[in-house]
C-alpha positions in Angstrom: 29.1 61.2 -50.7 29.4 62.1 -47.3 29.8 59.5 -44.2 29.1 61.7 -41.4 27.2 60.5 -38.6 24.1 62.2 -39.5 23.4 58.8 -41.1 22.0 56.2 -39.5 23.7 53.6 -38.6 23.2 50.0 -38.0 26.5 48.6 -36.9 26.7 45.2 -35.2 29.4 45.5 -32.2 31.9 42.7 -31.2 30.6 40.7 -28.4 31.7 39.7 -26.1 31.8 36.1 -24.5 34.7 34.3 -25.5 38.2 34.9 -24.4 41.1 36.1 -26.9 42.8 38.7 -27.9 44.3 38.2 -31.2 41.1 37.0 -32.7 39.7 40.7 -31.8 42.0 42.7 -33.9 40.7 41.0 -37.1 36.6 41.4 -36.5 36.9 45.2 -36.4 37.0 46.3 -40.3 33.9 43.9 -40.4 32.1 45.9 -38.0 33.0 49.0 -39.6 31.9 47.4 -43.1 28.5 47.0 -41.2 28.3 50.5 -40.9 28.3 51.2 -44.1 26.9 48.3 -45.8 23.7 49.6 -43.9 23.8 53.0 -44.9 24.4 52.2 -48.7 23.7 48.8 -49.0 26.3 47.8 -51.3 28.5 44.6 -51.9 31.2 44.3 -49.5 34.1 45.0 -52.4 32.1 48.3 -53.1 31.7 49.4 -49.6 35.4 48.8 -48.3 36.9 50.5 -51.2 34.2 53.3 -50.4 35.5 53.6 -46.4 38.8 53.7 -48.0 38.2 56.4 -50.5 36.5 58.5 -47.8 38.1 58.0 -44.7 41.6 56.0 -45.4 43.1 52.5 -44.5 42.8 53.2 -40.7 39.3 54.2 -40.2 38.7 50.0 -40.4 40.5 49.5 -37.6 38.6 52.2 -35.3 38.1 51.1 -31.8 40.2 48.6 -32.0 42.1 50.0 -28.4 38.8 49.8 -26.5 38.7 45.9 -28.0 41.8 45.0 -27.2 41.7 46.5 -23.8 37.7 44.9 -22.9 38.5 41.0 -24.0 40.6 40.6 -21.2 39.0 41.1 -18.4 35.3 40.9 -20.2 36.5 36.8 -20.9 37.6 36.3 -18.0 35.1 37.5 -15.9 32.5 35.5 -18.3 34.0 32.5 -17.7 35.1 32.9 -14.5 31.0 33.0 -13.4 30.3 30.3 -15.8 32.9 28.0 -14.4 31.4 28.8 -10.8 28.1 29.0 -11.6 28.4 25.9 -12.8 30.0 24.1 -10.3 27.5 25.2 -7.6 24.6 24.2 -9.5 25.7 20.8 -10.0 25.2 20.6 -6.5 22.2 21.7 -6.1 20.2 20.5 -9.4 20.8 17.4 -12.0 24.4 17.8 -12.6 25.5 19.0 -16.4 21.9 19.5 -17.1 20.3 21.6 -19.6 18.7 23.4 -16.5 22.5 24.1 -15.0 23.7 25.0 -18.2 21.0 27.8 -18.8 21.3 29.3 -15.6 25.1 29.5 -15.5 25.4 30.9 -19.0 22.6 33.7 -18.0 24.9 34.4 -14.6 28.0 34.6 -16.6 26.2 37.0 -19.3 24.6 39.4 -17.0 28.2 39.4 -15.0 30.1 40.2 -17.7 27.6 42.5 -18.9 27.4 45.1 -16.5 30.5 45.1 -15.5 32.3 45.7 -19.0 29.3 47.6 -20.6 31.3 51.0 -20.8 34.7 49.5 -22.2 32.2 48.5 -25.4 30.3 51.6 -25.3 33.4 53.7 -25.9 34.6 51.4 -28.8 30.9 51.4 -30.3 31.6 55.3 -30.2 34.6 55.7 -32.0 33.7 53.1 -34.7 30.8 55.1 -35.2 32.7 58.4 -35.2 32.9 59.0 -39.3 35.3 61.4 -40.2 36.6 62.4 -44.0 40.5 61.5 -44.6 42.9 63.9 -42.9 40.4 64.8 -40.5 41.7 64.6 -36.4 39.6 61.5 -35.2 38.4 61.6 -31.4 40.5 58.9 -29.2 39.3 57.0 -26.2 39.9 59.6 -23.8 38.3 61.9 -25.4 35.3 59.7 -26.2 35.2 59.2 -22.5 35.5 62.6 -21.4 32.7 63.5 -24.4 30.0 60.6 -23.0 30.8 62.2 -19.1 29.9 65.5 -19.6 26.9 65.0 -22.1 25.2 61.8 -20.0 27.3 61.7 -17.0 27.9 58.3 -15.4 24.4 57.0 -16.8 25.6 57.2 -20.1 28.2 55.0 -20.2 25.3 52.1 -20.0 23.2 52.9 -22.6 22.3 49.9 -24.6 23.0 47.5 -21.8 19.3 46.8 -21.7 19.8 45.5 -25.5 22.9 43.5 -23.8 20.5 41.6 -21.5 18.3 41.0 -24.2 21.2 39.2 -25.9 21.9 36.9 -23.1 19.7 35.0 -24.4 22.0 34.1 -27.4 24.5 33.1 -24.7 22.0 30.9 -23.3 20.9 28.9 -26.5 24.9 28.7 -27.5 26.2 27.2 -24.8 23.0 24.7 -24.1 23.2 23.4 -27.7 27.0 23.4 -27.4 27.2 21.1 -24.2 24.6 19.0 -26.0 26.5 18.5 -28.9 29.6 17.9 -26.7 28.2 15.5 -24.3 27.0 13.4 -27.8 30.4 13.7 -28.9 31.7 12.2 -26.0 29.2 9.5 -25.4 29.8 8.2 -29.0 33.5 8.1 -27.9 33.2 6.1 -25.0 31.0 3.5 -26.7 33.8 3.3 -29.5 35.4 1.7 -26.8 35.0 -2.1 -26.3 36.4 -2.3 -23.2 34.0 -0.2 -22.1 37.1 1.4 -19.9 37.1 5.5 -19.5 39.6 7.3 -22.1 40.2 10.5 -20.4 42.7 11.4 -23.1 41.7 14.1 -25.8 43.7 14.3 -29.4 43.6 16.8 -32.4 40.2 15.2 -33.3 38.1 15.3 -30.1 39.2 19.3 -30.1 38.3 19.8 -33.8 34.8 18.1 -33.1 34.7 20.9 -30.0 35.3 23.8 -32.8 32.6 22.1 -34.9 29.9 22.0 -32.0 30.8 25.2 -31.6 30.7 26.8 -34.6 27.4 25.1 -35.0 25.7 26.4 -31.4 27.1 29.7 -32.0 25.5 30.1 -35.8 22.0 28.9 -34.3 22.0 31.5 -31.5 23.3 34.4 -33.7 20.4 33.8 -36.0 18.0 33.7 -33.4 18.8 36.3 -31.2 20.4 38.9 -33.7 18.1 41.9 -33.1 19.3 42.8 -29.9 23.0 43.6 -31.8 20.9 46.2 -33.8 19.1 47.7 -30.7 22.1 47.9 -28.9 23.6 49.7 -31.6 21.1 52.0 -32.1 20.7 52.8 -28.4 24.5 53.3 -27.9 24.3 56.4 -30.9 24.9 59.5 -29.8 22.4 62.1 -29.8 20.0 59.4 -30.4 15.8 59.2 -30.7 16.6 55.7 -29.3 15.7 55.5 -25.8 14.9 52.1 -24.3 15.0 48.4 -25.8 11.3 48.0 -26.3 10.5 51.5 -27.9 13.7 51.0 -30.0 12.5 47.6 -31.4 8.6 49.2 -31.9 10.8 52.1 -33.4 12.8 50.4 -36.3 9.8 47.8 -36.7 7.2 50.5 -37.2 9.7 52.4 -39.8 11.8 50.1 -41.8 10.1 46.6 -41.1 11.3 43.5 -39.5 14.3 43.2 -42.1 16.1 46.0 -40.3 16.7 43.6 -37.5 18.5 41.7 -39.3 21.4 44.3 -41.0 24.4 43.0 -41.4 23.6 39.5 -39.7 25.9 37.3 -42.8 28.7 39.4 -41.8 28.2 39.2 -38.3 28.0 35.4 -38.4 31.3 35.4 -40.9 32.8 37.2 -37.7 31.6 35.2 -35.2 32.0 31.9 -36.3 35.4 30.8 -36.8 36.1 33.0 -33.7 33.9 31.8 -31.5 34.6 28.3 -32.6 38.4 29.1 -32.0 38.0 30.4 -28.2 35.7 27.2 -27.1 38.6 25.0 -28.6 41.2 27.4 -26.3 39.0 27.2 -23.4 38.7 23.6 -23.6 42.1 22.7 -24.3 43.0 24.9 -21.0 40.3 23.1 -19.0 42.1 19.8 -19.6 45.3 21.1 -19.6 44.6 22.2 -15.8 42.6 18.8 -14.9 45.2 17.0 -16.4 
């Protein structure tokens, strides 16, 4: 059985919008196993033990440099817009309203976006760069040097169409997220007699933050998982893929609408507990700071 990269693949890359590095290294055999899963389709047990067989122990942890080095400044750029965006449209419209929290989720995305596009281009790349065990496997540099002289500077943005498209899962996250929030607090403050402000947070109000998170984040992922699988798709090498909308007529037209949703359990076993993790982080650092 051969894993070259003559197969398709339909591998759903990390993304992107919440801060932390250590979480990162973990995700990366998952996105590998979505590779594979596609091409095959078998259980997860099967499929590791297949990328182990073929391509060794550290083929699932391909990419990972390009991850490690992208969270940093992709999460802080991210939230960095949001915080500001924020800020300034409280000003300007309702303050903390769904309208303010749209907008400065879709500033932060397309900010973060276009500026990080080719760190997660290169690590898309190598993960999809299949080679059989003991073969010399391409490094960043090289991946680099290969997407330069084949597309030039344009190429290290393909799929970032794809990555708009998905701002809209940032969107619906973080405006279900600071809904559920905002109810979490309100039913703190009436728990209160006194009816006096309680500024203070404990290990509950920060576990009900992982929750609300964990819960925004598995809504938008199932709503606005097809763009993971464009993206992907677009961002293979020597692909027929060209642009977002022909790509999604394109895998539509030939393997139905279920192709756009390849991989989406693992991808949400991924995301979750990560994504509920970094809200908890940012949060705790917001009120470490305003405290």
């Amino acid at each position: 059985m051969d894993f070259g990269v003559k197969y398709k693949t339909y591998f759903t890359s990390a993304p992107k919008y919440f801060p932390g590095t250590t979480l990162h290294v973990l995700p990366t055999p998952d996105c590998l196993y979505d590779i594979h899963k596609a091409i095959q389709n078998k259980s997860v047990i099967l499929v590791r033990l297949l990328i182990l067989e073929k391509e060794g122990p550290r083929s699932l942890f391909r990419g990972l440099g390009p991850n490690l080095i992208g969270v940093a400044p992709s999460r802080a750029i991210y939230f960095a817009a949001y915080s500001s965006s924020k800020e300034r449209l409280n000003c300007v419209l309702e303050p903390n309203s769904t309208q303010v929290h749209m907008m400065s989720a879709g500033i932060a995305g397309f900010t973060a976006i276009t500026a990080t596009n080719p760190i997660w281009l290169i690590k898309t790349r190598l993960q999809l760069d299949a080679r059989k065990r003991g073969e010399r496997r391409m490094n960043a540099f090289e991946c680099v040097r290969r997407v330069y002289q084949t597309d030039g500077l344009r190429g290290f943005y393909r799929g970032m169409s794809a990555s708009y498209a998905g701002i809209s899962e940032t969107v619906i996250h973080f405006v279900i997220y600071e809904s559920i929030k905002q109810r979490l607090l309100d039913a703190k403050a009436a728990s209160h007699m006194d009816g006096a402000e309680d500024t203070a947070k404990d290990a509950s109000d920060f576990m009900g933050m992982m929750l609300a998170a964990a819960t925004s984040k598995t809504c938008a992922t199932c709503i606005a998982y097809p763009h993971e699988v464009i993206r992907t798709r677009l961002r293979e090498e020597g692909t027929k893929y060209r642009s977002f909308f022909q790509s999604l007529s394109l895998v539509i037209r030939e393997e139905s609408y279920r192709a756009l949703y390849r991989g989406l359990t693992t991808h949400v076993v991924r995301q979750i507990p990560n994504t509920a993790v970094m809200m908890c982080t940012y949060e705790f650092v917001v009120y470490l700071l305003d405290g």
